[in-house]
C-alpha positions as CSV (number, residue, x, y, z in Angstrom):
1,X,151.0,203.2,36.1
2,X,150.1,200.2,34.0
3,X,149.9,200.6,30.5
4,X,147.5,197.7,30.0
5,X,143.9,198.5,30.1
6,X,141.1,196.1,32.0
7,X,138.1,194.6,30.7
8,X,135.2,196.8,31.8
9,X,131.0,196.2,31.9
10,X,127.9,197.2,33.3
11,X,125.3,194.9,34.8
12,X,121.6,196.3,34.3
13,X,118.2,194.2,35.3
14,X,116.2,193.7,32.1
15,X,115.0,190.4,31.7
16,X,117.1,188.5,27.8
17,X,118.5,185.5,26.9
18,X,122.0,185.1,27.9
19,X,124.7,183.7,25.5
20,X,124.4,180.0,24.7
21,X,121.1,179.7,26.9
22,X,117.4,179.2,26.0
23,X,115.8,180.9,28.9
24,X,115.5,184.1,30.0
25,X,117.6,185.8,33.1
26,X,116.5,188.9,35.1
27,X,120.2,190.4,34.1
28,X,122.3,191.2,30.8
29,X,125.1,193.0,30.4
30,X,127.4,195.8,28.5
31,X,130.6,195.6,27.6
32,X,132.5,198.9,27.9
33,X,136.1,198.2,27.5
34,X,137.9,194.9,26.5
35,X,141.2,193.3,28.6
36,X,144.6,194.3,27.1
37,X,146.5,191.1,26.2
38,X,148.7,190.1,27.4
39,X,148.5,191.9,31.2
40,X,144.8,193.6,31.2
41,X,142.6,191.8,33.7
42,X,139.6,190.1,32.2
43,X,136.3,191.0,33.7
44,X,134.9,188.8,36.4
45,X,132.5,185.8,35.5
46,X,128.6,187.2,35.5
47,X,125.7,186.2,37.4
48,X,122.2,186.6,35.2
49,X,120.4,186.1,38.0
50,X,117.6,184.4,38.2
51,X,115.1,182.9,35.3
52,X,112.1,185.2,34.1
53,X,109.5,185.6,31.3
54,X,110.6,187.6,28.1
55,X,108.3,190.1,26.8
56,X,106.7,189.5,23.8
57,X,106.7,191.5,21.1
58,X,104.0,193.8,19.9
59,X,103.4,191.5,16.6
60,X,100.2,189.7,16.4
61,X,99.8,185.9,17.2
62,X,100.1,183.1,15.0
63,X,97.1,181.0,14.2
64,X,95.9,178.3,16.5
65,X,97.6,174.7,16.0
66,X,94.6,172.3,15.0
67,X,92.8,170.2,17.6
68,X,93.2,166.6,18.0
69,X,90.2,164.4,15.6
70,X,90.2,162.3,18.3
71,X,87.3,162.6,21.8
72,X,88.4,164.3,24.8
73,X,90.7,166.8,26.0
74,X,92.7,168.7,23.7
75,X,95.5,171.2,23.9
76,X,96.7,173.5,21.0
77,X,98.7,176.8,21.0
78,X,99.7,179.6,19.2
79,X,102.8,181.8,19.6
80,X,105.3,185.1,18.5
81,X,108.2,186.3,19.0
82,X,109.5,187.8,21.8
83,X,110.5,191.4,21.7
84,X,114.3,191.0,21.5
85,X,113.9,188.5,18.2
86,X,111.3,190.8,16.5
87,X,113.0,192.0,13.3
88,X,114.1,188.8,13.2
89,X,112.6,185.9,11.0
90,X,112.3,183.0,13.8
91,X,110.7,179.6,13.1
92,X,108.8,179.4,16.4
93,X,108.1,175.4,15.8
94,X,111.7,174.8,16.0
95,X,113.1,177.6,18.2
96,X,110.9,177.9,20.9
97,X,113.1,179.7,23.6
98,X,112.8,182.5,21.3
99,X,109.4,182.7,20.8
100,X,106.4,183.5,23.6
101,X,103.4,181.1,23.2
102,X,99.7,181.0,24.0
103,X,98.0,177.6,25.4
104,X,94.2,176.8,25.0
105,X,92.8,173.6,26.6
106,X,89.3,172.0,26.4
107,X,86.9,169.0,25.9
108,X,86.8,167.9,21.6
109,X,82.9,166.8,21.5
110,X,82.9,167.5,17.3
111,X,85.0,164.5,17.0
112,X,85.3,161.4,15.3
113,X,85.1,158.5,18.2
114,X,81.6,157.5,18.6
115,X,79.8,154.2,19.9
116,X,79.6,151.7,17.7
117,X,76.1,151.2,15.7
118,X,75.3,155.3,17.1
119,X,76.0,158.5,16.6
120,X,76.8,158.9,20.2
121,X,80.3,160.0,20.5
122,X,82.2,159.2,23.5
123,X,82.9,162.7,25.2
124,X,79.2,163.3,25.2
125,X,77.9,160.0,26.5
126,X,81.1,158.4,28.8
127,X,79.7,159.7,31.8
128,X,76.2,157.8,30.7
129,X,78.1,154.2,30.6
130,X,79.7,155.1,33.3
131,X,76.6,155.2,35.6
132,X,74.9,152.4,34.4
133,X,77.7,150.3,34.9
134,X,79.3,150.3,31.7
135,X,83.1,150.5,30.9
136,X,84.1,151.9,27.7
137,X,86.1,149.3,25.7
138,X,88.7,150.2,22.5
139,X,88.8,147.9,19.7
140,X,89.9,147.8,16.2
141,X,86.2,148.5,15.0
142,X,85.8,151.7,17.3
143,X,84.4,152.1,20.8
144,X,81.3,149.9,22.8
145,X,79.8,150.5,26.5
146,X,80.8,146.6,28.5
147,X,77.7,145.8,30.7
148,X,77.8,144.3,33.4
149,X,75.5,140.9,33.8
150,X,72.3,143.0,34.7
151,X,71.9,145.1,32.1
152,X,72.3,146.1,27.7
153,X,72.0,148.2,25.5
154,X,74.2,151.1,23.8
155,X,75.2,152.5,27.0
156,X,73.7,149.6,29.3
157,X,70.7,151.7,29.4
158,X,68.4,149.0,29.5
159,X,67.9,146.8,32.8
160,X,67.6,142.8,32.4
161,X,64.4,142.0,33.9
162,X,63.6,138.1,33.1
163,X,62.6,137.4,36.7
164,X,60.5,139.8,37.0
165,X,58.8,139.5,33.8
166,X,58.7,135.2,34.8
167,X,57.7,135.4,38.5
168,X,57.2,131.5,38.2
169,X,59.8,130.5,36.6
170,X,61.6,129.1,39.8
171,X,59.5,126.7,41.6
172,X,58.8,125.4,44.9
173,X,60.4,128.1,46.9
174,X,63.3,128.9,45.0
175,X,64.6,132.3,44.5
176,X,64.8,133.6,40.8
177,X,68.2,136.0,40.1
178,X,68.6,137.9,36.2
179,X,72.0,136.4,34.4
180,X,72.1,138.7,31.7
181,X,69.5,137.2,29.5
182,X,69.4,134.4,31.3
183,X,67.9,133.7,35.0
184,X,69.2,131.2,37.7
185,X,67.1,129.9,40.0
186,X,68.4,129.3,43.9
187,X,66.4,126.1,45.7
188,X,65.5,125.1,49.1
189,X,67.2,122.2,50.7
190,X,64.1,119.8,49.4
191,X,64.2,120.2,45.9
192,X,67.0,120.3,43.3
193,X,67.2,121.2,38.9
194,X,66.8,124.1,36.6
195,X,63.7,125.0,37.8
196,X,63.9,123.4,41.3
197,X,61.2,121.1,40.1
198,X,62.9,117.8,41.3
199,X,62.6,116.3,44.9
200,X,65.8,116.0,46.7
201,X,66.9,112.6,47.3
202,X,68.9,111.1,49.8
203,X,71.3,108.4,50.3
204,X,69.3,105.4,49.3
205,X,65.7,106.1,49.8
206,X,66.1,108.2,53.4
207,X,69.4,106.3,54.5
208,X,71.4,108.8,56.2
209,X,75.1,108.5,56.5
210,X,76.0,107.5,60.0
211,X,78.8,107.9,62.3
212,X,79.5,111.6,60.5
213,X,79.1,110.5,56.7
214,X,78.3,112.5,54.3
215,X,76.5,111.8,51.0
216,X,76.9,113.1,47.5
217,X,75.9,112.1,44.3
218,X,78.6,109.7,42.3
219,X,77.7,109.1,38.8
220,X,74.3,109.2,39.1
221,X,74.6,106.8,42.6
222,X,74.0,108.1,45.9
223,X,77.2,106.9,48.1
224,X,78.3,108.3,51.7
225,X,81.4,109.3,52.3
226,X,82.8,108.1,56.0
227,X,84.9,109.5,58.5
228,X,88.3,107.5,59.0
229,X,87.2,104.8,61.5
230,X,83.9,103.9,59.9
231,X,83.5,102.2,56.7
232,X,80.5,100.1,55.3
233,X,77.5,101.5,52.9
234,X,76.2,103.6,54.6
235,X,79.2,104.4,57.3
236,X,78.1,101.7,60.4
237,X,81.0,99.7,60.6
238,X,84.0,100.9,63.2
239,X,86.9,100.1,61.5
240,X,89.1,100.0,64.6
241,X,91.7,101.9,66.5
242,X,94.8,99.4,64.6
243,X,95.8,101.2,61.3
244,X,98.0,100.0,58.5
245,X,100.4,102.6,60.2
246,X,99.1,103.4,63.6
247,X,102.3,101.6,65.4
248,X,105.7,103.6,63.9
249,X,109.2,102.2,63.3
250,X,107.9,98.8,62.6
251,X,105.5,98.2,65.7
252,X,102.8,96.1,66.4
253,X,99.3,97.2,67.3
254,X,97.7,95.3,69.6
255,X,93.5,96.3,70.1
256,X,92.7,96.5,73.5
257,X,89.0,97.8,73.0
258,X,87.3,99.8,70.8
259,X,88.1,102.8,72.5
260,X,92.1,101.8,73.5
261,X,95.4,100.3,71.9
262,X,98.6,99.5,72.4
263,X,101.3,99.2,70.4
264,X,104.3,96.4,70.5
265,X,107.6,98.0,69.9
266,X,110.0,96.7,67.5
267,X,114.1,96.5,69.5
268,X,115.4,100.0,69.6
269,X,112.1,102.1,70.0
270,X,109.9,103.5,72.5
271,X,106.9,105.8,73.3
272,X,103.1,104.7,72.9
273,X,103.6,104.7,68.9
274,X,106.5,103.0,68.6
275,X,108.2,106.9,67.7
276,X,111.0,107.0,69.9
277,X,114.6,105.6,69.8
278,X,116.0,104.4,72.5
279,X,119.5,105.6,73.8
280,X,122.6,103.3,74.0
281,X,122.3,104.1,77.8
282,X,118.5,102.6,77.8
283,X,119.7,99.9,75.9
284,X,122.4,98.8,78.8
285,X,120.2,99.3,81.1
286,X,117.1,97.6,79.4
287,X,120.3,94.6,78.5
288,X,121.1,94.6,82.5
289,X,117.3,94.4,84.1
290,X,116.8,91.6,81.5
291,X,119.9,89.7,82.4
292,X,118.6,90.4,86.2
293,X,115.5,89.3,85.4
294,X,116.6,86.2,83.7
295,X,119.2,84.8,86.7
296,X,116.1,86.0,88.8
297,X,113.9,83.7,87.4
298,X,116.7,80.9,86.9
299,X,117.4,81.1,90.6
300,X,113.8,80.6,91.9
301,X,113.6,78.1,88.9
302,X,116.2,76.4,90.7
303,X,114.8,76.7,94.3
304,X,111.3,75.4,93.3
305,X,112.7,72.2,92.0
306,X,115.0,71.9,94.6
307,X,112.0,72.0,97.2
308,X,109.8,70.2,95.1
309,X,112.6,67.7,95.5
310,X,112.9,68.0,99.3
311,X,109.5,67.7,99.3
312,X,109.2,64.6,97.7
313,X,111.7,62.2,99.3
314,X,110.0,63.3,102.7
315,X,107.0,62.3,101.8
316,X,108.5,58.8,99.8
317,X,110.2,58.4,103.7
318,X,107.0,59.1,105.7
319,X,105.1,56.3,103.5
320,X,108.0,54.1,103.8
321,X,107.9,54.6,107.6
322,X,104.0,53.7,107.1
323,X,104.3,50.5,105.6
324,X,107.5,49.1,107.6
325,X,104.8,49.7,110.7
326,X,101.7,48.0,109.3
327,X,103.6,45.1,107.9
328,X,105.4,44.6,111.3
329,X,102.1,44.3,112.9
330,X,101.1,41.2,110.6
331,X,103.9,39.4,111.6
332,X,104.1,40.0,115.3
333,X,101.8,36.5,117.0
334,X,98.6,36.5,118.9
335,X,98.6,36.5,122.6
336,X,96.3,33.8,124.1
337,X,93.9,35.2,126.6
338,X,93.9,34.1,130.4
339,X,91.1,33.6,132.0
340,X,91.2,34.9,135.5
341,X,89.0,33.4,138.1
342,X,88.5,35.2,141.7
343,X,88.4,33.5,145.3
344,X,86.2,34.5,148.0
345,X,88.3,33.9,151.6
């Protein structure tokens, strides 16, 4: 048998800090018997289980840490040892793995943070701003309650009510609406101002804006503003289909009525505004019709002179005919007439 002895140890359940950790394990363990060196086997690696809660000791607790100065919640604590550090002296601030610790949480109301210009603090009365539709602001000079528009006051308490305590104030029909101090007064369509105290005017003494105008106020001028194809004063005059750019790609636009146009294309475009290009096959074929036209037209050119022409030297011949006749006649004599006399037998 070997001479060499092996490490030996017993594993127990009680819930310690292992060595070189800061939380507690549900296992420790006891060494009985070390590993001969060189040949003694060393004992096998040690599971500590899982983590758990070390007991405390029986010593009494430490003070409680002070609360925060400041509104609102707060957390302090207070601590001792655990039970396996108790005869030892343990700075629980600095070592807290070693030590067991007591938490206390609440709402600080005896504080320092109030409103400013009160002695409203801002645990007690945040709620308060809150529901009036307030929001609590910071700034360097403490804490306010924000209103909104409709109301003031330390914690918006207080309700602006100028309409109601000016029921007149907007006249002529127009609605009155609270502006923080202020009021704002919505009018009809007839009257206009502060107060809606001024007639509405339109364009020009009762001119409306035709053709789909509209009119505004310019300056302290009345002016209507016109559609695209009217202009004038007060929007009568069509200013036509032909625009400055109507025709594309250099065309020409031609008005055919009020209503219709047409638009002259520049060589090497197409379409009814001119925004098409035309293909080198269009443009042989387009090159061929024309030259087809052109000896079309040069042929019948040809034919009508030729026939008008014709048509002349037959009519100089017929009139030649006619006068060779007529002056034949003059120079052809008289016959003398016979006088024939009749015999009875």
């Amino acid at each position: 048998s070997s001479t060499y002895k092996d490490c030996q140890e017993t594993r127990f359940k009680r819930c310690t800090f292992p060595p070189n950790e800061t939380i507690c394990r549900e296992y420790t363990y006891v060494r009985q018997q070390e590993a001969d060196i060189p040949y003694g086997k060393e004992c096998p690696e040690r599971d500590y289980g899982e983590i758990c809660e070390c007991p405390c000791s029986d010593k009494p607790w430490s003070e409680w840490s002070a609360k925060s100065t400041t509104c609102g919640p707060y957390t302090r604590e207070r601590y001792k040892v655990v039970r396996e550090f108790e005869n030892v002296d343990v700075d629980c601030t600095k070592e807290r793995h070693k030590c067991c610790f007591s938490i206390e949480q609440g709402l600080q109301t005896n504080c320092t943070d109030f409103f400013i210009n009160s002695n409203k603090t801002i645990m007690e009365y945040r709620e308060t701003c809150k529901n009036n539709n307030g929001q609590i602001i910071k700034t360097e000079a403490g804490y306010f309650c924000e209103c909104d528009d409709s109301r003031h006051g330390t914690l918006c308490e207080n309700v602006y009510t100028f309409c109601e305590d000016h029921p007149n104030v907007c006249q002529n029909g127009g609605k009155c609406f609270n502006a923080g101090s202020s009021y704002i007064c919505s009018c009809t369509s007839d009257f206009q101002g502060v107060n809606c105290t001024i007639p509405e005017i339109t364009c020009d003494n009762g001119k409306k804006c035709l053709n789909g105008g509209t009119c505004s106020l310019v300056e302290g001028k009345y002016i209507c503003h016109c559609s695209q194809s009217y202009t004038g004063k007060f929007c009568e005059s069509h200013t036509g289909l032909c625009k400055k750019d109507t025709c594309k790609n250099g065309g020409c636009c031609a008005a055919l009525s009020e209503t219709h146009f047409q638009c002259l294309c520049a060589d090497g475009f197409k379409g009814t505004l001119c925004e098409g290009v035309v293909s080198r096959f269009e443009e042989i074929v387009t090159t061929l019709s024309n030259s087809y036209i052109t000896i079309a037209i040069a042929i019948c050119s040809l034919l009508a002179v030729a026939f008008l022409c014709i048509s002349g030297q037959v009519v100089r011949r017929r009139r030649k005919r006619r006068r060779g006749r007529h002056s034949r006649k003059r120079r052809e004599p008289k016959k003398p007439k016979t006088l024939s006399t009749e015999t009875n037998l």
